[in-house]
C-alpha positions in Angstrom: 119.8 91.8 183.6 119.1 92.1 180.1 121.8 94.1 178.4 122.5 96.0 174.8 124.8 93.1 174.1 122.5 90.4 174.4 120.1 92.2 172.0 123.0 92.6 169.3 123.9 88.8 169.9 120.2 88.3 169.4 120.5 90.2 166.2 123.1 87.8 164.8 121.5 84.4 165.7 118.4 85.5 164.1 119.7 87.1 160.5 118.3 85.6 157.8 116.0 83.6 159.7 113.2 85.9 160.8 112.0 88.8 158.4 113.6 92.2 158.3 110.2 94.0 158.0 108.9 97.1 156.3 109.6 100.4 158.5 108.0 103.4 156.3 105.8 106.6 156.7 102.2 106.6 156.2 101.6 109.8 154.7 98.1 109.9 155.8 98.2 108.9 159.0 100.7 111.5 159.5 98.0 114.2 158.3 95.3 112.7 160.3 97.5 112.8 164.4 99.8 115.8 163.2 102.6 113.7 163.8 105.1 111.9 161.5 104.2 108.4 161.7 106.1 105.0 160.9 105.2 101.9 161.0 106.7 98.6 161.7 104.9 96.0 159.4 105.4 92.7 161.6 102.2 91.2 160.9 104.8 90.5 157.7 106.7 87.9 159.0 105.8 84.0 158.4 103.6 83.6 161.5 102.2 87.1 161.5 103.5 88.2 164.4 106.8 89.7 166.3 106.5 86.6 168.4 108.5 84.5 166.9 111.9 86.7 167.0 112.1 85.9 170.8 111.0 82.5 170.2 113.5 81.4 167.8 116.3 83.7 170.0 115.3 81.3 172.8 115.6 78.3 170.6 118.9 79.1 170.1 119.8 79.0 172.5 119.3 76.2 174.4 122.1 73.6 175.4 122.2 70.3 173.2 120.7 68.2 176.0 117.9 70.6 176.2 117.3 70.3 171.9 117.1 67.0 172.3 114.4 66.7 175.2 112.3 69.3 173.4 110.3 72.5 174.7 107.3 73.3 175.9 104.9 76.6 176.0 101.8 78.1 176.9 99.6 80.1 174.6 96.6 80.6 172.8 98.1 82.7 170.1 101.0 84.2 168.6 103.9 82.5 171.0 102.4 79.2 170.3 102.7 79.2 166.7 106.4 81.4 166.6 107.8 78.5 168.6 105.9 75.8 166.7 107.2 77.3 163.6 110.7 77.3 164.7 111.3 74.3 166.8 110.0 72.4 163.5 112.3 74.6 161.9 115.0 73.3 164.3 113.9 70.0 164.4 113.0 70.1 167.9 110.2 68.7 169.7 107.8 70.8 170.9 104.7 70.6 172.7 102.2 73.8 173.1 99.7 73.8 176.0 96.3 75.9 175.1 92.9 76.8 177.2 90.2 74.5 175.8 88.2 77.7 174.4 91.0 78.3 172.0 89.2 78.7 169.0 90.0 75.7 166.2 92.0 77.7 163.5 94.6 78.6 166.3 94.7 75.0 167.3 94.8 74.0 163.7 97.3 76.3 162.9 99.7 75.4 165.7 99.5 71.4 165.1 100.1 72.5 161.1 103.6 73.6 162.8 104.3 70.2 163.6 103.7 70.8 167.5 102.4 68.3 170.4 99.0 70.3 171.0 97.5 69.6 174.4 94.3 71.4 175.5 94.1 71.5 179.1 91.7 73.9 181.5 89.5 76.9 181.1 91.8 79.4 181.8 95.4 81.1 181.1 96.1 80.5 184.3 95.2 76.5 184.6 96.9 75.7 181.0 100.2 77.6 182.3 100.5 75.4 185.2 99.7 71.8 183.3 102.9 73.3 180.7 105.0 73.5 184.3 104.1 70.1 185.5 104.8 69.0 181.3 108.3 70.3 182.0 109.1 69.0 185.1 107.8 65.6 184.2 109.1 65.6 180.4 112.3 67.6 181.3 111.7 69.9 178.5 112.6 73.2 178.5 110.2 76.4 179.2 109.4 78.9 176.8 107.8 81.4 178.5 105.9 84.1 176.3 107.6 87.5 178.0 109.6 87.1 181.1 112.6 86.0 180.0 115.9 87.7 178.7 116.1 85.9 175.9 112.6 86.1 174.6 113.1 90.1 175.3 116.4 90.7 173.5 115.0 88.5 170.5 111.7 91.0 170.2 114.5 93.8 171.2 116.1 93.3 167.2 113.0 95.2 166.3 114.3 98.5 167.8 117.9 97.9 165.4 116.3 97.9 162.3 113.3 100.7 163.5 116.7 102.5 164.1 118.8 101.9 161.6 115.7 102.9 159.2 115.2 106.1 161.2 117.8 107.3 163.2 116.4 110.6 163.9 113.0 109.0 165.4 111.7 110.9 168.5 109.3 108.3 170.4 108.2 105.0 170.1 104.6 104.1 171.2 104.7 99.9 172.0 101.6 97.7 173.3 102.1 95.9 176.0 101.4 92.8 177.7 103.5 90.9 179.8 106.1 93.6 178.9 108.4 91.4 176.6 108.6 93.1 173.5 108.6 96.8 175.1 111.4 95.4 177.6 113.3 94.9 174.4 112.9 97.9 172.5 113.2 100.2 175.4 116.7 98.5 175.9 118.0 98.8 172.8 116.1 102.3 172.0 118.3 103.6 175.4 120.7 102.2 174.5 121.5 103.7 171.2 119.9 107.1 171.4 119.0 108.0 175.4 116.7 110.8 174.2 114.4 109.2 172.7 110.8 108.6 174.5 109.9 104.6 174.7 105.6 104.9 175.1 103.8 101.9 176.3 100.6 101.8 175.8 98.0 99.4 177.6 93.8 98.6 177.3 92.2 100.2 179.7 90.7 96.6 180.8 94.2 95.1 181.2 96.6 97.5 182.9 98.3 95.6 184.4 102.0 96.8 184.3 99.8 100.6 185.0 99.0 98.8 188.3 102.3 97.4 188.8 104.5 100.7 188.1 102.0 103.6 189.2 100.9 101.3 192.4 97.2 101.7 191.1 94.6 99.5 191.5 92.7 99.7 188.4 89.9 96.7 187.5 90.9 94.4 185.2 88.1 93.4 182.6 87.4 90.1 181.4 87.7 90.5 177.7 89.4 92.7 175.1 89.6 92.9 171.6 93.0 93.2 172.1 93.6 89.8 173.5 97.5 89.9 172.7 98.0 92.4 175.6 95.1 90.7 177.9 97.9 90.1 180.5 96.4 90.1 183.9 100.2 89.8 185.7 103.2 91.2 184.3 106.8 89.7 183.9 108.9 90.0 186.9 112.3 90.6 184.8 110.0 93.1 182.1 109.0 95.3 184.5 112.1 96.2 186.3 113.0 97.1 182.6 109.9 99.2 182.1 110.5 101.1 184.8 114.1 102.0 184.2 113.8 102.5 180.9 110.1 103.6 179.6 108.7 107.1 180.2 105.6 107.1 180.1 102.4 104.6 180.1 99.4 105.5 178.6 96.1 103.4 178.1 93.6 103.1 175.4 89.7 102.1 175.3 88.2 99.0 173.0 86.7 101.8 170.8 90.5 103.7 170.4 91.9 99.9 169.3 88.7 99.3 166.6 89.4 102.2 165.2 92.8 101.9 165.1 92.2 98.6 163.5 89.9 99.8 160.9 92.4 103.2 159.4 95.0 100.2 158.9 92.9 98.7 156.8 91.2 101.2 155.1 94.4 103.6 154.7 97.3 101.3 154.6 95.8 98.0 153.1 97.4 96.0 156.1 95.3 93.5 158.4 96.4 94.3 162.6 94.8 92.4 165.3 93.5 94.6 168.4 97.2 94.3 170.1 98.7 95.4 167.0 96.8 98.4 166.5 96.8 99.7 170.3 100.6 101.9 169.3 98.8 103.7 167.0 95.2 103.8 168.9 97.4 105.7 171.6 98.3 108.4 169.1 95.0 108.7 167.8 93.5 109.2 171.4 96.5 111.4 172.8 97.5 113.3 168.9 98.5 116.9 171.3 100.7 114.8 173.4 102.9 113.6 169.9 102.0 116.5 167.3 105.2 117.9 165.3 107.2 114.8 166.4 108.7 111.3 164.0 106.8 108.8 165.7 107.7 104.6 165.4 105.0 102.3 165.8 105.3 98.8 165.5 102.6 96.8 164.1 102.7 93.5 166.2 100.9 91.1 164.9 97.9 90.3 161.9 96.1 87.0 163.5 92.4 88.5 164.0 89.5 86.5 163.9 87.4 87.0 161.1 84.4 87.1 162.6 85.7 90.1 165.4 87.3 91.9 162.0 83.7 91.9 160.5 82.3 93.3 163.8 84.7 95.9 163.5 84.1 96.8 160.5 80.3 97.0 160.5 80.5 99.0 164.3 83.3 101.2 162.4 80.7 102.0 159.6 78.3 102.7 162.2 80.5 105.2 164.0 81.8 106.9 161.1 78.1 107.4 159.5 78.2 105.4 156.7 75.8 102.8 158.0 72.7 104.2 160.2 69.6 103.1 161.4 66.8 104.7 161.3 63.2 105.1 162.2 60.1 105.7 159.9 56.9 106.5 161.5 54.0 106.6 158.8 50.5 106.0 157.9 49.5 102.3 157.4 48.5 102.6 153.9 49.2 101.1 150.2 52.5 102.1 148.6 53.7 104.0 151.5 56.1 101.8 152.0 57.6 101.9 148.2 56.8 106.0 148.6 59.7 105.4 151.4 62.3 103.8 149.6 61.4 106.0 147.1 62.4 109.4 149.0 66.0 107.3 150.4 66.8 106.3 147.1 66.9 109.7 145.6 68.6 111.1 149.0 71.7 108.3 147.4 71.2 106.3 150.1 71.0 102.4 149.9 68.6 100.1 152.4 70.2 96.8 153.5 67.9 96.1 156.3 63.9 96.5 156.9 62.3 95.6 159.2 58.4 96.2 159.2 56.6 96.4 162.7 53.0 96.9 162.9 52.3 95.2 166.4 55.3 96.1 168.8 54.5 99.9 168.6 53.0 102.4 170.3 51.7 104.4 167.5 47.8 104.8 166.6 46.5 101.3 165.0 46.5 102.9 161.3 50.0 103.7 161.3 53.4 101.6 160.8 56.7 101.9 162.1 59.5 100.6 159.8 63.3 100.4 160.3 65.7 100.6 158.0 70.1 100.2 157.9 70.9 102.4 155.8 74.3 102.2 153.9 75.3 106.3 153.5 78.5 108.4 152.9 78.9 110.0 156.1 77.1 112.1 159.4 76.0 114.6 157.1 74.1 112.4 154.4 72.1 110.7 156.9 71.0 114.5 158.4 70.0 114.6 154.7 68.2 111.8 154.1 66.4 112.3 157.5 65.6 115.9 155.9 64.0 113.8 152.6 61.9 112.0 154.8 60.1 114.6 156.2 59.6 116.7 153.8 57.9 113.9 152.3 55.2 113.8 155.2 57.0 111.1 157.3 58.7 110.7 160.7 62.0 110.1 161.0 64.9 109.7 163.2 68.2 107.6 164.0 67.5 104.7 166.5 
């Protein structure tokens, strides 16, 4: 069973070797959920993750024999490039099995570790059983992302130095996956101060440790932007420890986790992936349930695609009504078109899209639809460029 102990031994073989990250208030957040809100910056460390604290813990462990035959893992993200990191660190040998979709930066990325990169299946599930059979033929040892004691007491050093900051913290509101990092915390949270409330929080396409504890039967999605916590079984030694020693479970919608992703950017000038963000998407969507209390969120990891961080950001514009399009319904005539931009220019408004449709409409054959995307300050600027548009004759509405 994993214990206090082995998270302060844990403690000790990783000083000095992992990054003692960042644990500070965000003022503004705080205003925003009524709470009083700190974060845990471990999209800080070297590999941008928390990953690699139970990684290298496991690492450290291991027997001579087993340093010399080498490990093995399976992942298509964070673990794989925490234990690449440190087994090249270690000097061991160690070989990462990945889905063939993994995108080729992650691949990249992991072999720039040093590690034996071996792309096998189309699934979790198929490259997780090829890294068995790579054991048991290779004799290396296992590193299994979350169910193990020793990957959990390694990401269980995050809850001594969240406490050590902030001893008078009330909750903590941790993502979770296969239930390794929560297991961790919640151990070592307990353990020093029994009060306080351990929150995990899960996407409301993966809950799978919902499912497990609550005996639900809740579908499980496909995708999520939160692929860090897209865990479709959880850990059989995590979840005894979530049950004993988390109170509550709480789940959180793609659109929660974008926006969650976006106020770290915008307000704190730090880059989260989904997973990372889904603590604080939780206290955005449930703000009554934490109001008035020190909350502890720990910011898991930064490795986002930039391609799904631009989508973000251009659907987060959208939302928040700074970008808006609209339609313009006029008569098909010369200069009506500059007479237009005209009327949204002096509203302040700036077009980065038109789109010109005389065809695919059914208006009369002498008029002409046009649509614009709009780049505006806010909800209440579009109302009033809308507002310009017909007082100067036109029709026009949001699409």
């Amino acid at each position: 069973m994993l214990t206090f102990a082995d998270i302060q031994a844990a403690a000790a073989r990783l000083n000095g070797a992992v990054l003692q990250t960042p644990f500070v208030e965000s003022r503004t957040l705080s205003q925003i959920t009524g709470a009083q809100v700190y974060l845990k910056f471990e999209n800080l460390q070297f590999t941008a993750s928390f990953k690699e604290r139970g990684a290298l813990n496991k690492l450290l462990m291991l027997s001579d024999a087993e340093r010399a035959r080498g490990v093995v893992a399976m992942s298509a993200g964070n673990h794989a490039q925490g234990v690449a990191y440190h087994a090249q660190r270690l000097g061991l040998r160690a070989v990462i099995v990945m889905p063939r979709f993994t995108p080729g930066v992650k691949v990249e990325r992991t072999r720039g570790f040093g590690a034996e990169v071996v792309l096998h299946g189309d699934t979790l599930a198929e490259a997780r059983a090829h890294a068995y059979q790579l054991a048991q033929e290779q004799q290396l040892t296992f590193v299994h992302p979350y169910d193990d004691e020793a990957i959990a007491a390694g990401q269980g050093t995050l809850a001594l130095e969240i406490l050590q900051a902030q001893p008078d913290l009330d909750a903590l509101i941790i993502a979770i996956g296969g239930g390794g990092l929560i297991a961790g915390i919640a151990t070592a949270a307990k353990a020093i101060k029994p009060e306080m409330e351990v929150v995990g929080v899960q996407t409301q396409r993966f809950p799978s440790m919902v499912n497990a504890l609550r005996h639900t039967d809740l579908p499980m999605g496909t995708s999520t932007i939160a692929e860090g916590i897209a865990v479709t079984q959880p850990g059989i030694i995590t979840q005894e420890v979530v049950q004993r020693c988390v109170d509550d479970l709480l789940l959180v919608d793609e659109g929660d986790i974008e926006q969650a992703v976006l106020m770290l950017l915008e307000i704190e000038k730090t880059l989260v992936e989904g997973a990372g963000a889904a603590g604080l998407a939780a206290l955005l969507r449930y703000p009554a349930r934490f109001k008035g209390r020190k909350i502890g969120l720990v910011l898991s990891g930064g490795n986002i695609d930039p391609m799904l961080l631009a989508a973000i950001i251009e659907r987060g514009m959208v939302r928040s009504g700074r970008l808006a399009r609209v339609r313009v319904s006029a008569r098909d005539v010369p200069g009506v078109l500059a007479q237009i931009t005209a009327t949204v220019a002096g509203a302040g408004a700036n077009i980065e899209e038109v789109h010109h449709q005389r065809a695919f409409t059914m208006l009369a054959a002498q008029n002409v639809e046009i649509e614009f995307v709009l780049q505006t300050r806010g909800h209440a600027h579009v109302s009033e460029v809308l507002e310009q548009l017909r007082r100067a004759g036109m029709e026009a509405a949001l699409v």
